[in-house]
C-alpha positions in Angstrom: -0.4 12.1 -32.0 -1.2 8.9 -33.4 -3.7 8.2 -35.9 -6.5 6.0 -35.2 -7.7 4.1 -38.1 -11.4 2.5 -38.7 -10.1 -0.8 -39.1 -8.3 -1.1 -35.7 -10.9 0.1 -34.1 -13.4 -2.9 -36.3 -10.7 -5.2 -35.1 -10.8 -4.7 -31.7 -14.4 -4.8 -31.6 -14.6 -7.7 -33.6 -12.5 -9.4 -30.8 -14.5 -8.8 -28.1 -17.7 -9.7 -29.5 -15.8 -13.0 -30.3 -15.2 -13.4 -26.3 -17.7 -11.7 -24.6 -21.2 -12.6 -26.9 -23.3 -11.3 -24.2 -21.5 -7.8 -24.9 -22.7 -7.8 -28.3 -25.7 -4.6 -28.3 -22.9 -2.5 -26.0 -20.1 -3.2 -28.7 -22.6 -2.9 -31.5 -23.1 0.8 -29.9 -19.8 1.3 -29.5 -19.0 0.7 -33.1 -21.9 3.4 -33.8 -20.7 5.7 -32.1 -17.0 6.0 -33.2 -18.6 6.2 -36.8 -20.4 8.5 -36.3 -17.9 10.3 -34.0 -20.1 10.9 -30.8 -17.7 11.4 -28.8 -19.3 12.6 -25.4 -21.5 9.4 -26.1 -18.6 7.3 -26.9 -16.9 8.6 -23.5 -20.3 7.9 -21.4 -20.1 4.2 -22.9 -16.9 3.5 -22.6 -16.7 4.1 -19.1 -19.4 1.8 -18.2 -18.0 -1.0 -20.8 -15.1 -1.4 -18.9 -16.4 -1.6 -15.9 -18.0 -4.4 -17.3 -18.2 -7.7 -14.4 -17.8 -9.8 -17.6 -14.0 -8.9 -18.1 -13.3 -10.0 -14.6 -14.4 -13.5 -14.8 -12.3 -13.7 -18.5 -9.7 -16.7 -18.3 -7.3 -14.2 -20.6 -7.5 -11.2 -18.2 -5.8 -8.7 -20.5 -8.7 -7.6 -22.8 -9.1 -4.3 -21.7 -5.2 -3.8 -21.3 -5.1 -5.2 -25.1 -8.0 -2.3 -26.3 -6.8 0.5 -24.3 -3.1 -0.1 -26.2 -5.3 -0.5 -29.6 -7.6 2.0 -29.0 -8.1 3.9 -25.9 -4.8 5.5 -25.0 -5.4 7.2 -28.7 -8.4 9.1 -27.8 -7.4 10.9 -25.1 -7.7 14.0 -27.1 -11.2 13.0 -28.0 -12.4 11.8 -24.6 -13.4 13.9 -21.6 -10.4 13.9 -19.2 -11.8 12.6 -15.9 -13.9 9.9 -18.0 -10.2 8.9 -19.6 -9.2 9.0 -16.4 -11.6 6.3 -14.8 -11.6 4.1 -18.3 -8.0 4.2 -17.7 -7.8 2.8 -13.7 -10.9 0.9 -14.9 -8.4 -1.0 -17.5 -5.3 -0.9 -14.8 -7.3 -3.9 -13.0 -6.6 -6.3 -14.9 -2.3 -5.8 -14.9 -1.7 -9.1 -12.6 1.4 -6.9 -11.6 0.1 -4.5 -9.7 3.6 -2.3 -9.8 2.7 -2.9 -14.0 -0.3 -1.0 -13.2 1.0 1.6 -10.8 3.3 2.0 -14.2 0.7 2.0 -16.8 -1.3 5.1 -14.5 2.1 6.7 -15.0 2.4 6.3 -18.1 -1.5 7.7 -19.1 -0.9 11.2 -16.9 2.0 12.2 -19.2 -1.2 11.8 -21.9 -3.4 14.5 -19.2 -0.8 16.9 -19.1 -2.5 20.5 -17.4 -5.9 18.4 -16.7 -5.7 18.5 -13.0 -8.7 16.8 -12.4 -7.8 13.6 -14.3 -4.3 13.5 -13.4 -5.4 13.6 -9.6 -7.6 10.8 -10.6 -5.0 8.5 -11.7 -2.3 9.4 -8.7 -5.2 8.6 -6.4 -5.6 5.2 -7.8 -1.9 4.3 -7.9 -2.1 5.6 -4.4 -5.2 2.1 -3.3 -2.3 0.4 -5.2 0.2 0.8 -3.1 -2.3 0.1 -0.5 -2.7 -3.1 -1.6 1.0 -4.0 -1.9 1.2 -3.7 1.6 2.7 -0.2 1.4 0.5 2.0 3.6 2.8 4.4 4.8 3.6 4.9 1.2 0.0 4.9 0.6 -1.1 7.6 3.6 1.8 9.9 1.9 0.6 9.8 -1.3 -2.7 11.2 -0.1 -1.5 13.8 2.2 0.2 15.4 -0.8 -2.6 14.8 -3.2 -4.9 16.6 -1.0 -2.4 19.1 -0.5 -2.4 19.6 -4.2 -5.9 20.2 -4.8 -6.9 22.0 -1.6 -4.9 24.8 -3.9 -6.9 24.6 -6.8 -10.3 26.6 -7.6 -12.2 24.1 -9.1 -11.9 20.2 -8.3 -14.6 17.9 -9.6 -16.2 16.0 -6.8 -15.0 12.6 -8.7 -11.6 13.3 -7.2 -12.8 14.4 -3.7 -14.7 11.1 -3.7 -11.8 9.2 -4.8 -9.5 10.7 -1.7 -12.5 10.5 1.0 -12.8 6.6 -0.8 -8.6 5.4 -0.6 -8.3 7.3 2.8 -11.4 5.0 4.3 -9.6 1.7 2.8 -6.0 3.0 4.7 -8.3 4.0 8.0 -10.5 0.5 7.6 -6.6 -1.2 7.4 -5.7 0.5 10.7 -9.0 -0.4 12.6 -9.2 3.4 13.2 -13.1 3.3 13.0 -13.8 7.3 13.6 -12.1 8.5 10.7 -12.8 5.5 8.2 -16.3 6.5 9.2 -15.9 10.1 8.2 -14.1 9.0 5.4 -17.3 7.5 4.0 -19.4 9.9 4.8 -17.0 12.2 2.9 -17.6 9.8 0.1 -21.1 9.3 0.0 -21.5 13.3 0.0 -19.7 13.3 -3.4 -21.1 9.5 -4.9 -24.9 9.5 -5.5 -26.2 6.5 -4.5 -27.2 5.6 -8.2 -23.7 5.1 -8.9 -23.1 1.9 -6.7 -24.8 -1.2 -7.3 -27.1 -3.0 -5.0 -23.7 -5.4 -3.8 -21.8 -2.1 -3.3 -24.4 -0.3 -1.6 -24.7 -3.8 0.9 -21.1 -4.0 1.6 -20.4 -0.3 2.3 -23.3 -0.3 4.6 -22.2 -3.3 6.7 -18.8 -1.8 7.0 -20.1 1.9 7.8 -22.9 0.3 10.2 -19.9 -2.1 12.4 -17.7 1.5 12.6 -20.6 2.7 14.1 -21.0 -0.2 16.6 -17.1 -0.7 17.4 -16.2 3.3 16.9 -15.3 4.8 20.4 -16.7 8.8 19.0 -19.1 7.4 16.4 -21.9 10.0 17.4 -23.4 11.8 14.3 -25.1 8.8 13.1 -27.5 10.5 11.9 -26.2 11.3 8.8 -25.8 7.7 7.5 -29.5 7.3 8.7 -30.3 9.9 5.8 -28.6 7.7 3.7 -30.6 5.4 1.0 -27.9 2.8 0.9 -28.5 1.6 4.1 -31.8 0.3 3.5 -30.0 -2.5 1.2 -29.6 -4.3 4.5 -33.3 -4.9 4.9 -34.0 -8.1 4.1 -30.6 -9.6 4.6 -28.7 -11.1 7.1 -27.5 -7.8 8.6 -30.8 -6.3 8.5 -30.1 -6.5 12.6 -27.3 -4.2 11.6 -29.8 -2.0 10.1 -31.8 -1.7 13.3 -29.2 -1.5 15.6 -27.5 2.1 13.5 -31.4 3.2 13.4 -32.6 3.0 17.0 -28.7 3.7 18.3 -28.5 7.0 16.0 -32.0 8.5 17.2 -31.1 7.6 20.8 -34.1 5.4 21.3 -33.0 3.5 24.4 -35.7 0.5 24.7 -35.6 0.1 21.0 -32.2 -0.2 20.9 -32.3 -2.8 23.4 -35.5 -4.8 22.1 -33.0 -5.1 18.8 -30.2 -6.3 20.6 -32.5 -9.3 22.3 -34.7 -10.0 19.4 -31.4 -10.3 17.0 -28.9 -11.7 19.8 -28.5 -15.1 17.4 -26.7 -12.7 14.9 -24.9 -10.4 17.3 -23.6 -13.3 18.6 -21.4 -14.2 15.7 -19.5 -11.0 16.0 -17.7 -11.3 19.5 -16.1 -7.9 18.8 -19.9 -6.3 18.8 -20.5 -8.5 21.8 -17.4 -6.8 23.6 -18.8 -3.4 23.0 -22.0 -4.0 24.4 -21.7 -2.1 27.5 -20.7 0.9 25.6 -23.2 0.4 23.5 -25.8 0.5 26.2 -24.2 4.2 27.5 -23.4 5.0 23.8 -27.6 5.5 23.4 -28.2 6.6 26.6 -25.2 9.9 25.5 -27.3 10.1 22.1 -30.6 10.5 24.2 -29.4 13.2 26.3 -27.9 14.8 23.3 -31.6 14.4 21.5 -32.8 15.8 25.2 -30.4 18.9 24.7 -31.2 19.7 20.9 -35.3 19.0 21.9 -34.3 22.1 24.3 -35.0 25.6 24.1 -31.9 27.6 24.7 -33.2 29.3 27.6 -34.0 26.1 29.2 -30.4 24.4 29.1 -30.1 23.8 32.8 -31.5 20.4 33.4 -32.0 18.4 36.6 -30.3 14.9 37.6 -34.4 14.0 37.5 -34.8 14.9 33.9 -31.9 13.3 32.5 -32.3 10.1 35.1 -35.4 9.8 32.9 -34.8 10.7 29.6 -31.4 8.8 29.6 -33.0 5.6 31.9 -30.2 5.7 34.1 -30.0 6.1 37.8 -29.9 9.9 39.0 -26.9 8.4 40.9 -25.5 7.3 37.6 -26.6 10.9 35.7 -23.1 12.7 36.7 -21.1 9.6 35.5 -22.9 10.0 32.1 -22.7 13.9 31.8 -18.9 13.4 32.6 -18.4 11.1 29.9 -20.0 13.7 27.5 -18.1 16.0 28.1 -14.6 14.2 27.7 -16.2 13.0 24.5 -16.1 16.8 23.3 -19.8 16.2 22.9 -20.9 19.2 25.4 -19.6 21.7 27.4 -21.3 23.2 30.8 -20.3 22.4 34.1 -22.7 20.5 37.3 -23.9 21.6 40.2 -24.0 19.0 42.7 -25.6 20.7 45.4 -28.6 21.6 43.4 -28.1 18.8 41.6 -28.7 20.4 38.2 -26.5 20.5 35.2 -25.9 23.8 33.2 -25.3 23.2 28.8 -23.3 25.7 27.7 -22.3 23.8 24.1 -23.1 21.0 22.6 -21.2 19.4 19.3 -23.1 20.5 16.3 -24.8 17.5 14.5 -26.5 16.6 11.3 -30.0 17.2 11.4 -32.9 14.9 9.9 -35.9 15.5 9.2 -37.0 15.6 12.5 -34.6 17.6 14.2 -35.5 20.4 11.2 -38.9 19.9 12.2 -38.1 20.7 15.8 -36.0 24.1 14.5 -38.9 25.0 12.6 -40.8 25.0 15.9 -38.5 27.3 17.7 -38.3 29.7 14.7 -41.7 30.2 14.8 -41.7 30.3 18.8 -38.9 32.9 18.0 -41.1 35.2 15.7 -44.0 34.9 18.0 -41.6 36.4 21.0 -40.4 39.1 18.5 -43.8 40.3 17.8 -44.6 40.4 21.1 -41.7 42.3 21.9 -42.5 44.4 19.3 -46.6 45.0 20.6 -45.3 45.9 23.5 -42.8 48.8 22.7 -45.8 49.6 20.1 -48.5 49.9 22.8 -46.0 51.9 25.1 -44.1 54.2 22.6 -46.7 57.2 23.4 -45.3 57.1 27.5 -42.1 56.4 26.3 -41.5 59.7 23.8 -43.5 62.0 26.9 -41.0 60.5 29.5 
């Protein structure tokens, strides 16, 4: 292990604050903290420093490459592993080879030997890499066995499930496949708190989440991203029709969907993909209605008439069978129709993500529930004298 010494440290410091002036309280902190040998602190710093915007607009472009050779790559025994870990890829940015930083990520797991965690950081990360040289087969492998990897360990920190669920989105978003880049970022937002993407993160994400949506053929649990508070960074904006289009499309709200799509049609417009999907769209919140219409449903009331669903749905009841078909070869439900008594008969429907207001509704039949069990339970009360004498 190589010693670190006060003055290489000074000097590095003394380096940046040359460059970078507007960095001057972080590296002042910084400078504190290795004196005084903080080290968790240090770590929790050091990770944001370097994420820094202000190193991404340097002419040089090799500061952080020059301080993690300095300084960095001698604390790894100091430093918390998966924080080493990010500093590290955070630092890799700025190789203007990208197969130099595919190397250098090399180079820092023979440092993390036996920290799984960190190590499964860093082969994520040269996994986007070879994303962005073009190699997406070699990209898509690297992930498969990665996964494979940790799905047989105990304990995984949620930093690397976010990392997989984030690469396998930009490989899925690559392939226009917009079903799984979609569940790719929902798998990513389940492990990322909102608080740790800023405000042009939050916006971007959300516009690409929110067109998946639109231009995704099996896009149906909407909901989810509804929940979401990232989405509301489109209000406001230029997409804040996006924003209204996911919200009344996800909660099946048929004429709000469709004031949207007038009252925003200038903006639409500019995306003729969106503009091509429009007449799914239109059945795509008429299948989330009847799905609402099916949840909304006690399960002892889950045959339903062509009537009901004609007007629910707003469609023709000679136009009901068309869209209980296409249901069902969406996976969406299971049951079968009766044309004769022109009724349809839910067996199944797809389990969903439930907001607010669909816990509202179970809270309803739960106590709708207990009030038949009690009742049940008068009754065998009230008759348990004829019951024993019979």
């Amino acid at each position: 292990m190589t010693t670190l010494t006060s003055d290489e440290v000074n000097a590095v410091f003394d380096e940046h604050q040359a460059k970078f002036p507007q960095l001057t309280n972080q590296i002042s902190e910084l400078r504190t903290l290795y004196t005084t040998k903080m080290w968790h602190q240090l770590t929790d710093l050091l990770t944001a420093y370097v994420k820094d915007t202000a190193f991404d607009a340097s002419q040089d472009g090799n500061e952080l490459i020059h301080m993690y050779g300095k300084m960095i790559e001698k604390l790894n025994f100091k430093l918390n592993p998966i924080k080493y870990a990010l500093i590290t890829i955070a630092c890799s940015r700025q190789f203007e080879s990208i197969e130099d930083a595919i190397k250098f990520l090399e180079e820092a797991k023979g440092r993390l030997r036996n920290k799984h965690d960190a190590v499964f950081l860093l082969s994520i990360s040269q996994a986007e890499k070879k994303h962005d040289l073009g190699l997406h087969h070699d990209c898509y492998e690297m992930l498969v066995d990665i996964k494979s990897q940790v799905e047989q360990q105990a304990d995984i920190d949620s930093k690397v499930y976010a990392a997989l669920a984030h690469v396998h989105g930009l490989y899925y978003k690559r392939k226009e496949d917009h079903e799984n880049y979609y569940k790719s970022c929902i798998q990513y937002l389940a492990y990322t708190p909102a608080s740790e993407l800023n405000e042009k993160e939050q916006r971007e994400l959300s516009i690409k989440m929110g067109m998946s949506i639109l231009l995704g053929k099996n896009v149906f649990n909407i909901t989810e991203l509804l929940d979401k508070e990232i989405i509301d960074s489109l209000k406001g904006t230029d997409f804040e029709w996006l924003y209204h289009m996911m919200k009344t499309l996800g909660e099946g709200k048929i004429k709000e969907f469709e004031d949207t799509v007038k009252q925003h049609n200038e903006y639409i417009s500019k995306f003729p993909n969106i503009v091509q999907e429009m007449q799914y769209l239109e059945q795509k919140v008429r299948i989330i209605a009847f799905l609402e219409m099916i949840f909304e449903s006690g399960k002892d009331d889950r045959s339903m008439s062509f009537k009901k669903i004609s007007q629910t749905c707003q469609v023709e009841e000679g136009d009901v069978e068309l869209l209980v078909m296409k249901s069902m070869s969406l996976g969406l439900i299971r049951g079968t129709i009766d044309e004769v008594d022109r009724v349809v008969h839910i067996d199944w429907a797809m389990p969903r993500y439930l907001n607010k207001g669909h816990l509202q509704i179970m809270h309803k039949k739960m106590e709708e529930w207990e009030l038949k069990m009690e009742n049940v339970v008068r009754l065998v009360e009230n008759n348990s004298v004829e019951l024993v004498q019979s």
